[in-house]
N, C-alpha and C positions, 0 to 999 in steps of 0.2 A: 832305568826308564826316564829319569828326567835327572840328567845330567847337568850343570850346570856351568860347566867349565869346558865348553865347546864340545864335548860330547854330543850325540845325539838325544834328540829329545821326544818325545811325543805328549798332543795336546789335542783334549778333545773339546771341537767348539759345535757349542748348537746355535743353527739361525733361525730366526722367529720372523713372524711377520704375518699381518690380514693377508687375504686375497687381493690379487693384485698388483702385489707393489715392486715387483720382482726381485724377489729375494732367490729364487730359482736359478734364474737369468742371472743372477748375480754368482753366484757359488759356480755355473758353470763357464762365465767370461774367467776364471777366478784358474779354475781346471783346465782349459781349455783355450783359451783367449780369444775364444768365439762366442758371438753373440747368439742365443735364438730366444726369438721372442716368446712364445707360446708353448706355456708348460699347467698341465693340470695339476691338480692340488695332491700332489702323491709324497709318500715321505721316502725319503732318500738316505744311504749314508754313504761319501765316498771318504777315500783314503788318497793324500795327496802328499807329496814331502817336498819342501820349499826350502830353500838357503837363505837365512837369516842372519845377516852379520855376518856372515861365513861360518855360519853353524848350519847343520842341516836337520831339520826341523819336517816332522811327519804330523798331519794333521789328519784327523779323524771328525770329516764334518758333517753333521747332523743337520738336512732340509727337514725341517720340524714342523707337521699340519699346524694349524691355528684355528681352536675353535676359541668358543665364552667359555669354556669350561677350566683354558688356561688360565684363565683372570680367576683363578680363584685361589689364595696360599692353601687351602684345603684339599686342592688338587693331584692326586696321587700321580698325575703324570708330569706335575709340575716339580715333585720331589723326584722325581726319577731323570729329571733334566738336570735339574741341581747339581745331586749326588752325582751324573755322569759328565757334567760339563767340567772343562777349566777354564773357559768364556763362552760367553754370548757376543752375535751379532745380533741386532733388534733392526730390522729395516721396515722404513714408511716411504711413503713418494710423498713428493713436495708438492703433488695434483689432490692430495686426498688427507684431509683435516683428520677424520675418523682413524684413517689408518697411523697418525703422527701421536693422537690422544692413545690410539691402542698402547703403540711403545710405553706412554708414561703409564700406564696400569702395569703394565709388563714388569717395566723396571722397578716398581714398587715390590709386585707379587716373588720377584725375583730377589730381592735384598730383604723380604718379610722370612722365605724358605730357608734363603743361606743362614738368616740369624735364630731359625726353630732348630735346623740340623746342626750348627755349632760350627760352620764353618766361617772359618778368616776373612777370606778374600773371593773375589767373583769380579774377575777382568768383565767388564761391559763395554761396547763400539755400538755406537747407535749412526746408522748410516740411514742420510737422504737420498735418496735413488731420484732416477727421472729428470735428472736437472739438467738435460736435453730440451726437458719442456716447461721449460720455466716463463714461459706465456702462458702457462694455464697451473700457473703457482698457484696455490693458495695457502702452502707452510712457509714464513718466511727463515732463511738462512739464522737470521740472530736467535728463531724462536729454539731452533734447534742446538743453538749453540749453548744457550743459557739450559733448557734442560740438560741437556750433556754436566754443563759446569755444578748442577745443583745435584746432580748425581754421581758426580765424581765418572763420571765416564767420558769417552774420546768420542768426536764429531766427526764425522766426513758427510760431506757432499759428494755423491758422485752420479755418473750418467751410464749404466752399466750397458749399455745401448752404443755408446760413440768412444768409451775411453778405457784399454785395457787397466793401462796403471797406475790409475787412481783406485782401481778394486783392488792393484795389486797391495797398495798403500794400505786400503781398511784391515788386508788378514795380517799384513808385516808388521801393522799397527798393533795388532790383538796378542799376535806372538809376542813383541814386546811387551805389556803388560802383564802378560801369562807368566813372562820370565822373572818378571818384575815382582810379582805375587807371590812366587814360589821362594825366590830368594828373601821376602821380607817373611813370609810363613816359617821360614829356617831358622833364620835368626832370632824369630820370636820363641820358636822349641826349644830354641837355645836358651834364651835368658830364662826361659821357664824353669828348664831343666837346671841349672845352672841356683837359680831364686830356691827352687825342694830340695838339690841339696845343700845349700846353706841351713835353710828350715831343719834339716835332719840333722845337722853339725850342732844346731843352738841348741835344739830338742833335746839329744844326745847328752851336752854339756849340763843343762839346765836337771838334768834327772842323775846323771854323776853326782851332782852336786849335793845332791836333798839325802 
């Protein structure tokens, strides 16, 4: 299942996001390389498979509703995203303050859960959408850039309205890091594995010895 040596892979990402900011619209310019504006608040999961490097790469992507109830690490639906994600996309529009502060709880609630369940790593892509209309900005570009930096996650600006391959950019983006994660999680088993049995050789000699 996750290959890492140009094998095939598979990777499941959830997208988050308030109302509004078209995080929808975005997953299906993404599927699709059409735009349609108007979508109600429904949960979704498609199944997509993209070439990556020239690997070929099966996504499993979760439109994920958004209430208050996400904001909460106590959230049993929030562990259940965790546990099934291998990234997050977090989308705000660069028209709406509210929905940009949502992301920073998100990405909070989301690095509080991975470190209660014991998990590694948690690829994050925090995308500005709307930057079509960037006359009725009110996030600026740096503000999102510096979150990103301070969360150790990747930035995109993009306009899912006017520009297929800048969306194509934010999942190629996530793929990367997903691959990036998986291979550092390996190598970390390793040294793990690697560190207990030395532990068990010393253990061993140390009780021989007495």
């Amino acid at each position: 299942m996750t290959g890492l040596n140009g094998q095939r892979m598979d990777a499941n990402v959830v997208v988050l996001g308030t109302d509004n900011v078209g995080k929808s619209a975005l997953i299906v310019r993404f599927l699709t390389r059409r735009f349609i504006g108007e979508y109600g608040d429904i949960e979704s999961l498609y199944t997509h498979s993209v070439v990556v490097d020239r690997r070929e790469q099966t996504l499993n992507i979760w439109d994920a509703p958004y209430s208050q109830q996400d904001l909460s690490s106590e959230s049993l639906m929030c562990e259940k995203r965790v546990q099934w994600a291998d990234g997050f996309v977090l989308v705000y529009s660069i028209c709406d303050r509210s929905s940009f502060n949502a992301v920073s709880r998100l990405i909070q609630i989301i690095k509080i859960t991975k470190d209660f369940l014991g998990f590694e790593k948690m690829p994050i892509v925090i995308v500005g959408n709307k930057r079509d209309l960037h006359h009725r900005r009110t996030v600026l570009s740096e503000e999102g850039r510096l979150l990103a930096l301070s969360a150790d996650c990747q930035f995109y600006e993009v306009s899912a309205a006017e520009n297929y391959h800048s969306v194509l950019v934010v999942f190629h983006g996530l793929v990367d890091r997903i691959r990036e994660s998986r291979v550092s999680v390996k190598k970390l088993a390793g040294i793990k594995g690697i560190v207990k049995s030395m532990s068990a050789v010393f253990a061993r000699r140390r009780t021989d010895s007495l």
